[in-house]
N, CA, C and O of each residue as an XYZ file, in Angstrom:
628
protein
N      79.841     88.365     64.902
C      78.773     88.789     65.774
C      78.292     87.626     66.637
O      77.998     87.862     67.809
N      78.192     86.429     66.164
C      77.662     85.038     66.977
C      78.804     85.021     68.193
O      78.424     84.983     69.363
N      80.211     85.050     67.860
C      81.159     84.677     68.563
C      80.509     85.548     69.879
O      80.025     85.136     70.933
N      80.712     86.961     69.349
C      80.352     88.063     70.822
C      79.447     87.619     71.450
O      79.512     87.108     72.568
N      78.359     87.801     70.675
C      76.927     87.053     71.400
C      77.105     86.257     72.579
O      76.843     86.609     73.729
N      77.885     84.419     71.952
C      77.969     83.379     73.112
C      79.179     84.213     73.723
O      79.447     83.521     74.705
N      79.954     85.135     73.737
C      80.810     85.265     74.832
C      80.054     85.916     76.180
O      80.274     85.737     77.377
N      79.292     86.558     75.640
C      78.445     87.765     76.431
C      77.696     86.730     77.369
O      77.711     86.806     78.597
N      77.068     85.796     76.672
C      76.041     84.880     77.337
C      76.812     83.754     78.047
O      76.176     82.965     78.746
N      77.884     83.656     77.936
C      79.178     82.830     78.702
C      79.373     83.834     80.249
O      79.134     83.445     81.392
N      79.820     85.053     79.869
C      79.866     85.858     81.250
C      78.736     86.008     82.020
O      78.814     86.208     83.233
N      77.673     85.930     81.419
C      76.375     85.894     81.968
C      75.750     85.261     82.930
O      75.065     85.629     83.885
N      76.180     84.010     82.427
C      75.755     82.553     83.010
C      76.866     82.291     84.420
O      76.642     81.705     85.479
N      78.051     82.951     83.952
C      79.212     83.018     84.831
C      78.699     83.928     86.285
O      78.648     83.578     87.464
N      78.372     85.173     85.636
C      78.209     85.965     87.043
C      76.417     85.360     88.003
O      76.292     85.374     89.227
N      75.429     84.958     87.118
C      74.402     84.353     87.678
C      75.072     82.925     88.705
O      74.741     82.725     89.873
N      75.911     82.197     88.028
C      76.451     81.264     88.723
C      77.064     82.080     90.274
O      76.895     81.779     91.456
N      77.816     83.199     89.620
C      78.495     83.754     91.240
C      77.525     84.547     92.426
O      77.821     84.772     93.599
N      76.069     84.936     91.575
C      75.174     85.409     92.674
C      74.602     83.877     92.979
O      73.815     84.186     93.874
N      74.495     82.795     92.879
C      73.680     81.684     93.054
C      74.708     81.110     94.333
O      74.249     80.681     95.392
N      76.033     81.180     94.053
C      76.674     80.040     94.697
C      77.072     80.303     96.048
O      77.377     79.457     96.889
N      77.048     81.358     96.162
C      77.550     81.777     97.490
C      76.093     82.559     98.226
O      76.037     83.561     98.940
N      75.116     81.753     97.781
C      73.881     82.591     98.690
C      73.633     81.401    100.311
O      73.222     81.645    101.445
N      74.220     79.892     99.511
C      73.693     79.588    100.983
C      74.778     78.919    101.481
O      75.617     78.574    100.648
N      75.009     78.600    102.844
C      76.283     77.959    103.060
C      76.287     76.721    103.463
O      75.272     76.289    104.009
N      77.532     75.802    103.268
C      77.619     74.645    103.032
C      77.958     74.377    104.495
O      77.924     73.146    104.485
N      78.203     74.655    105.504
C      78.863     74.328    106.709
C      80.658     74.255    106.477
O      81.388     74.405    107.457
N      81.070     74.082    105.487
C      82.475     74.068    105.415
C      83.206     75.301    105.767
O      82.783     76.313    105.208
N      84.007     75.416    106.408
C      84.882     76.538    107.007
C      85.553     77.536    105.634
O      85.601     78.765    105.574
N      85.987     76.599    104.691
C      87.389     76.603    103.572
C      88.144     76.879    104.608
O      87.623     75.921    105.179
N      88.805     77.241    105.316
C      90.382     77.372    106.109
C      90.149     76.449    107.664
O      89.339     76.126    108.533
N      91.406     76.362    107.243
C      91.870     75.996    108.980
C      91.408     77.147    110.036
O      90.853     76.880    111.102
N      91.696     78.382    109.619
C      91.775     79.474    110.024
C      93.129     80.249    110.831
O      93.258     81.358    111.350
N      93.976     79.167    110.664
C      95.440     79.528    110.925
C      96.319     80.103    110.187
O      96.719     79.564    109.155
N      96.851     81.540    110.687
C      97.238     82.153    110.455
C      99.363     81.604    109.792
O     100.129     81.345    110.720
N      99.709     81.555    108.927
C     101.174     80.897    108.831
C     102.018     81.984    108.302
O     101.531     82.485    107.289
N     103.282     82.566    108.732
C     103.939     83.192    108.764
C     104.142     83.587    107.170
O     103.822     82.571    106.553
N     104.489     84.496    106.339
C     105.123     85.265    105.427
C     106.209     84.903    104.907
O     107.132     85.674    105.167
N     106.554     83.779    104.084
C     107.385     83.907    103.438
C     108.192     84.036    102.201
O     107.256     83.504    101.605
N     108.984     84.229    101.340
C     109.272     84.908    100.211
C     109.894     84.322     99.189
O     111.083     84.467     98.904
N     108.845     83.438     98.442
C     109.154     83.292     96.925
C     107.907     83.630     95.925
O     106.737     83.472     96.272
N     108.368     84.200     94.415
C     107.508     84.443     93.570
C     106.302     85.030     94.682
O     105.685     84.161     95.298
N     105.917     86.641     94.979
C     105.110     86.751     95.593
C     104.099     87.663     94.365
O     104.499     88.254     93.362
N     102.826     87.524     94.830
C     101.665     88.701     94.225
C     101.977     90.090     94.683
O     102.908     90.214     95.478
N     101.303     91.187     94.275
C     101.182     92.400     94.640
C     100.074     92.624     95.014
O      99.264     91.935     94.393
N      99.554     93.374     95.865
C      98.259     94.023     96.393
C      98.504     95.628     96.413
O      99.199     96.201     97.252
N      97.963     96.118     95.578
C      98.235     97.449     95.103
C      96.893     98.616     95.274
O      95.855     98.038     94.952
N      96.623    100.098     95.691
C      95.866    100.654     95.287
C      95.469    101.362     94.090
O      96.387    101.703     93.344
N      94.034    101.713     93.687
C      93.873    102.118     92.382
C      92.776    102.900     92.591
O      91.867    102.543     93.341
N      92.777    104.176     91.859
C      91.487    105.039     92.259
C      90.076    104.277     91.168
O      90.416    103.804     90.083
N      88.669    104.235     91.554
C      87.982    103.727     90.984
C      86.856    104.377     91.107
O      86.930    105.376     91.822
N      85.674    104.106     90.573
C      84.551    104.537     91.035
C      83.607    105.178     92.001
O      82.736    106.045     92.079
N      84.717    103.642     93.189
C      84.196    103.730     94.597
C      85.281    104.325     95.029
O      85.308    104.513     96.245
N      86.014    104.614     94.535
C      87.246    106.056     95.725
C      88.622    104.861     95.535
O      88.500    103.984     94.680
N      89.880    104.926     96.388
C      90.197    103.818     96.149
C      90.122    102.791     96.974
O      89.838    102.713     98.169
N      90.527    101.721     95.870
C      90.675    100.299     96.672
C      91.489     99.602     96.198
O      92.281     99.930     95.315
N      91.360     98.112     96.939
C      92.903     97.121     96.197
C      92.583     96.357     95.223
O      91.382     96.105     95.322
N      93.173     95.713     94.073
C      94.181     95.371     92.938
C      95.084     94.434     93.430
O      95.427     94.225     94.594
N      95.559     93.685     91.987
C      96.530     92.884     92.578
C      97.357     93.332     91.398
O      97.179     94.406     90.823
N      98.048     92.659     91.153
C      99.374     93.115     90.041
C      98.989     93.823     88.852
O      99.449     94.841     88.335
N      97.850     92.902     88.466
C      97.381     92.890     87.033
C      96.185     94.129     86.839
O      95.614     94.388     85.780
N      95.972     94.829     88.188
C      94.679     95.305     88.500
C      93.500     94.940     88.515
O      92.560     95.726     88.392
N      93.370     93.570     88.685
C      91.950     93.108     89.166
C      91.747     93.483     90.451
O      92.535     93.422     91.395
N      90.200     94.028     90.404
C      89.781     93.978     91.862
C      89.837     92.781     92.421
O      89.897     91.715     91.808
N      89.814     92.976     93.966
C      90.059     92.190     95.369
C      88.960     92.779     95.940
O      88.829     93.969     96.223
N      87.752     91.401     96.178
C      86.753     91.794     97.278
C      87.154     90.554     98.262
O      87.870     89.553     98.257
N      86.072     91.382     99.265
C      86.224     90.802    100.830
C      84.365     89.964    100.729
O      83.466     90.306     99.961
N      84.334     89.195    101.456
C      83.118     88.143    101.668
C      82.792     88.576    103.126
O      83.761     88.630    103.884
N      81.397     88.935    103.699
C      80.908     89.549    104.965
C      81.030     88.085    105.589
O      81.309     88.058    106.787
N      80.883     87.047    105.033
C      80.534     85.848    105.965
C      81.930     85.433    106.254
O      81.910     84.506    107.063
N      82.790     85.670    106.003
C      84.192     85.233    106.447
C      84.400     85.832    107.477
O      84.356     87.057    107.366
N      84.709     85.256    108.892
C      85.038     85.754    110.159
C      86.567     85.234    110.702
O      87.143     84.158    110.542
N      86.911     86.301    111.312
C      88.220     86.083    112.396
C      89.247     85.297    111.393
O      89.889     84.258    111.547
N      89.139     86.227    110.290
C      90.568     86.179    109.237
C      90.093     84.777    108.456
O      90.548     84.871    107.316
N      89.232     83.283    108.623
C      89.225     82.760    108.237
C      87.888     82.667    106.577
O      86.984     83.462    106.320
N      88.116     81.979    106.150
C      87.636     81.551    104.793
C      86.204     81.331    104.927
O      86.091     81.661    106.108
N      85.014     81.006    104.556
C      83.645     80.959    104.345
C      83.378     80.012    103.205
O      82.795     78.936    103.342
N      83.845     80.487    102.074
C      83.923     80.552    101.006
C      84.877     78.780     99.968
O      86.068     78.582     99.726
N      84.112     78.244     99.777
C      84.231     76.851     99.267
C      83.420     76.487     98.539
O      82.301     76.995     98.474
N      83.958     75.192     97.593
C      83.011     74.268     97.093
C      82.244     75.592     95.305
O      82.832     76.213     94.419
N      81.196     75.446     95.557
C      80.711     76.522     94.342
C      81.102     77.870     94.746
O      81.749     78.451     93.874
N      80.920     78.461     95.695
C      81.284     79.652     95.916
C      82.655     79.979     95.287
O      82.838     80.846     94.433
N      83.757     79.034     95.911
C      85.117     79.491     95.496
C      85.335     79.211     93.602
O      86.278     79.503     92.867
N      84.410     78.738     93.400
C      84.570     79.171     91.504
C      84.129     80.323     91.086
O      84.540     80.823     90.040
N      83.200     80.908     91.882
C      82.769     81.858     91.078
C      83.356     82.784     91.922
O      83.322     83.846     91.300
N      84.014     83.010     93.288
C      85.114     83.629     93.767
C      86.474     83.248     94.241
O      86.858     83.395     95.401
N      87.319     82.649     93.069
C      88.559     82.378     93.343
C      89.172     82.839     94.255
O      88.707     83.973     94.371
N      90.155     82.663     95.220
C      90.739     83.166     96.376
C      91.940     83.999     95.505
O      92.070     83.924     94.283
N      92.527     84.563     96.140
C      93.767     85.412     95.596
C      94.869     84.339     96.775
O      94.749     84.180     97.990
N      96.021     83.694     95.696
C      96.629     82.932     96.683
C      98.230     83.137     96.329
O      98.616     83.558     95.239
N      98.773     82.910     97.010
C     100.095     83.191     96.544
C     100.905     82.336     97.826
O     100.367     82.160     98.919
N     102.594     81.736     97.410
C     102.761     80.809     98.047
C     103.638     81.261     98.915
O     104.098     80.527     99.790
N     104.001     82.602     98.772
C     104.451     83.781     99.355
C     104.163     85.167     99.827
O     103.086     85.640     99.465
N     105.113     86.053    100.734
C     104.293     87.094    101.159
C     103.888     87.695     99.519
O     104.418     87.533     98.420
N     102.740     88.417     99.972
C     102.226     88.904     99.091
C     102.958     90.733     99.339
O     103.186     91.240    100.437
N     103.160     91.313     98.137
C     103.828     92.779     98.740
C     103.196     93.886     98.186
O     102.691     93.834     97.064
N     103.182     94.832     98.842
C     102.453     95.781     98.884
C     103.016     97.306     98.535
O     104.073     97.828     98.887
N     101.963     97.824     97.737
C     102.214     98.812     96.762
C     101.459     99.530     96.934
O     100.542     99.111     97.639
N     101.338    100.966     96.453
C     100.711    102.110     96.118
C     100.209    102.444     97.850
O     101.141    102.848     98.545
N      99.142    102.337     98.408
C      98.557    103.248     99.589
C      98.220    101.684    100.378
O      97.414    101.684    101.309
N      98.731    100.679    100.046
C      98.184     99.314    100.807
C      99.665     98.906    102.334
O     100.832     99.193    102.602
N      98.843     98.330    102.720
C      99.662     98.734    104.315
C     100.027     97.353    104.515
O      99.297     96.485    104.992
N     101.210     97.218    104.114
C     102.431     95.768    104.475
C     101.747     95.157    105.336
O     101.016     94.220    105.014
N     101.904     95.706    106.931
C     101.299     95.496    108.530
C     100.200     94.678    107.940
O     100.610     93.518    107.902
N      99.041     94.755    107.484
C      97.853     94.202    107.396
C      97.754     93.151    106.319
O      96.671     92.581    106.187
N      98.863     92.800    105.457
C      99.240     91.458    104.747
C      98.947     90.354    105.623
O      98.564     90.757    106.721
N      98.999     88.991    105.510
C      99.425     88.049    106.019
C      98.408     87.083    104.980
O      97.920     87.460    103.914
N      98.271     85.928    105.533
C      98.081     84.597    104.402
C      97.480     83.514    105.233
O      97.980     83.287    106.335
N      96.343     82.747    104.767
C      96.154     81.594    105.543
C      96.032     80.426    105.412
O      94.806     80.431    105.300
N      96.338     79.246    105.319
C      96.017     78.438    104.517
C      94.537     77.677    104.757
O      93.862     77.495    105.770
N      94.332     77.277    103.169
C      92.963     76.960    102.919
C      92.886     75.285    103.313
O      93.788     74.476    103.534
N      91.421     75.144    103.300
C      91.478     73.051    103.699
C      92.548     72.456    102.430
O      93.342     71.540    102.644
N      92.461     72.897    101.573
C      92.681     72.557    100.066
C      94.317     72.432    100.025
O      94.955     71.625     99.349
N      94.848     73.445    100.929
C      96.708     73.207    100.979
C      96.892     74.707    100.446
O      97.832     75.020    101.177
N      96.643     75.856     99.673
C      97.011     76.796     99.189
C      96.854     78.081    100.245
O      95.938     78.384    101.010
N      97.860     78.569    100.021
C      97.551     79.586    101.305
C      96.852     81.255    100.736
O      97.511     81.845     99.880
N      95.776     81.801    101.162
C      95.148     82.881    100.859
C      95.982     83.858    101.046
O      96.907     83.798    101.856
N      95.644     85.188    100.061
C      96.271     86.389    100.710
C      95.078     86.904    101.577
O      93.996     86.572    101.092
N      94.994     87.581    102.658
C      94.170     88.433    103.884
C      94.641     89.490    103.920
O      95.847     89.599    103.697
N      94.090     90.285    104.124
C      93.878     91.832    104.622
C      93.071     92.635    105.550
O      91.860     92.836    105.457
N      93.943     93.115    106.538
C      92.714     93.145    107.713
C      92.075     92.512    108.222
O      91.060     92.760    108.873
N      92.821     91.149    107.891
C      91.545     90.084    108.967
C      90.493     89.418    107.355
O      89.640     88.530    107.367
N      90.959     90.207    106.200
C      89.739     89.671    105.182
C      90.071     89.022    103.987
O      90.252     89.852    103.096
N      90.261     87.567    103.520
C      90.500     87.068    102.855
C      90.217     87.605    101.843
O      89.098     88.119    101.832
N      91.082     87.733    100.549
C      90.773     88.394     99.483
C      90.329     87.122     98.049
O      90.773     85.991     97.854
N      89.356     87.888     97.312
C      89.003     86.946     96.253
C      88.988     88.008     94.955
O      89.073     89.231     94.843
N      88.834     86.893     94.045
C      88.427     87.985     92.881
C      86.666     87.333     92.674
O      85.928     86.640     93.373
N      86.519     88.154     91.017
C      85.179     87.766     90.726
C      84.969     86.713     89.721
O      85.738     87.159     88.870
N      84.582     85.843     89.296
C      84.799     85.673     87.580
C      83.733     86.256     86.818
O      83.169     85.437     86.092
N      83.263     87.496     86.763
C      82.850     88.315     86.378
C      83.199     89.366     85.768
O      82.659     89.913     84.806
N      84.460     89.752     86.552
C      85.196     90.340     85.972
C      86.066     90.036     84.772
O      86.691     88.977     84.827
N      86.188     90.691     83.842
C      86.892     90.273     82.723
C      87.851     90.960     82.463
O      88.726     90.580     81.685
N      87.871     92.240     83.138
C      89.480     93.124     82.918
C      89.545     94.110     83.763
O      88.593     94.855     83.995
N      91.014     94.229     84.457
C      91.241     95.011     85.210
C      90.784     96.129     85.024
O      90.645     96.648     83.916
N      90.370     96.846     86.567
C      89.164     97.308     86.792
C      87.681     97.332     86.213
O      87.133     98.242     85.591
N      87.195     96.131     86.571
C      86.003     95.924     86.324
C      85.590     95.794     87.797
O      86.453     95.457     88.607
N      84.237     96.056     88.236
C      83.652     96.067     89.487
C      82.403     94.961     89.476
O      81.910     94.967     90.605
N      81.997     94.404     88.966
C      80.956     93.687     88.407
C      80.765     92.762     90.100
O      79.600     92.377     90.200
N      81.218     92.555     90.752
C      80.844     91.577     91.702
C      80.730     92.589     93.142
O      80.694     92.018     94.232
N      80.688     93.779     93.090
C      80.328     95.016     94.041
C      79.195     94.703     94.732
O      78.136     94.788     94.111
N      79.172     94.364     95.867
C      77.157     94.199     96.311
C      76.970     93.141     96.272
O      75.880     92.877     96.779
N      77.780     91.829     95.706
C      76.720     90.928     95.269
C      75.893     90.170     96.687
O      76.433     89.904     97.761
N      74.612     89.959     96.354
C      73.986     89.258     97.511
C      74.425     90.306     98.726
O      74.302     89.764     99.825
N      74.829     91.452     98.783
C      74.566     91.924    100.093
C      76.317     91.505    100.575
O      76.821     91.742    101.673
N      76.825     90.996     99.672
C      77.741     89.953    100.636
C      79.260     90.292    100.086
O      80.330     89.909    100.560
N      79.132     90.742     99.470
C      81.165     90.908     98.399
C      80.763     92.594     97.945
O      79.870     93.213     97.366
N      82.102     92.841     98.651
C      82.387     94.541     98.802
C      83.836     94.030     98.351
O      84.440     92.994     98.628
N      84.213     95.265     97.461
C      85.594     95.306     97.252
C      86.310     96.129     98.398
O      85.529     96.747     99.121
N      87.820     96.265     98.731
C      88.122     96.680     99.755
C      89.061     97.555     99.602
O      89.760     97.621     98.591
N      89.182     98.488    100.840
C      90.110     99.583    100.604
C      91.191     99.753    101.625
O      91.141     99.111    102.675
N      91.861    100.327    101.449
C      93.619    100.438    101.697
C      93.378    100.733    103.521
O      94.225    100.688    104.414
N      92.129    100.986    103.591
C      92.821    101.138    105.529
C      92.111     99.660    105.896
O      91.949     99.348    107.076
N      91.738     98.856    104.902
C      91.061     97.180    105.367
C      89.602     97.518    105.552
O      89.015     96.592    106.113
N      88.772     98.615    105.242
C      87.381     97.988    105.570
C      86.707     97.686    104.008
O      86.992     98.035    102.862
N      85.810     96.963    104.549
C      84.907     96.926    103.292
C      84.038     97.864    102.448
O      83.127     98.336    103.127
N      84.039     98.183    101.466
C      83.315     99.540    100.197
C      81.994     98.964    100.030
O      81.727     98.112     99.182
N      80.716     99.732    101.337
C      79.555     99.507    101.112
C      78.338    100.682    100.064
O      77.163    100.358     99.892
């Protein structure tokens, strides 16, 4: 029972950390904002999945993929504390696409850091660390600001 307890209060502290960190911004871009071509080794999946909110995208494992409102013109926002408590979804290849998700609207960008993001629609994808198992929604809303996203690219308000 102790073990559960501190795990509970571990995720806790985790998702308070992810509404805290991304409320104000640092001036850092995270990306170049350059867009770099698709290419193909060991790639991720970006997949649809029916959920709560109707569907939206997944990655292999079925974790949700949200989008960040402050990220503009395909590039990154999102750095420094923010990107811990919203890891980027990165892959060093095209990322490929499954279930109702639209190839066309793939592409990748690379971050200041050297790793290149997966994007969709123009919207860099992250996860939560809130989430603890595929399909969990826990980072839906947060701050007004992280919507998970759906298969024609807009954001689930």
């Amino acid at each position: 029972m102790r073990i559960r307890a501190l795990a509970l209060a571990s995720v806790l502290s985790l998702s308070l950390l992810g509404v805290t960190a991304c409320s104000g911004g640092d001036g850092d871009s995270g990306t170049s904002g350059t867009k770099k071509p698709l290419s193909s080794q060991q790639p991720v999946s970006v997949q649809t999945v029916e959920s709560e909110l109707g569907k939206i995208l997944v990655d292999q494992s079925g974790r949700t993929l949200y989008g960040f409102t402050r990220d503009k013109d395909g590039a990154s926002s999102c750095s420094a504390d923010c990107i811990a408590a919203w890891p980027a979804l990165t892959s060093p290849s095209d990322a490929q696409a499954a279930g109702e998700t639209d190839k066309s609207l793939l592409t990748r960008i690379k971050r200041t850091e050297g790793a290149f993001q997966v994007t969709y629609k123009e919207w860099p994808l992250y996860y939560y660390v809130g989430d603890a198992v595929a399909g969990d929604l826990n980072g839906q809303g947060i701050d007004g600001e992280w919507f998970v996203v759906a298969p024609d690219g807009s954001l689930v308000k």
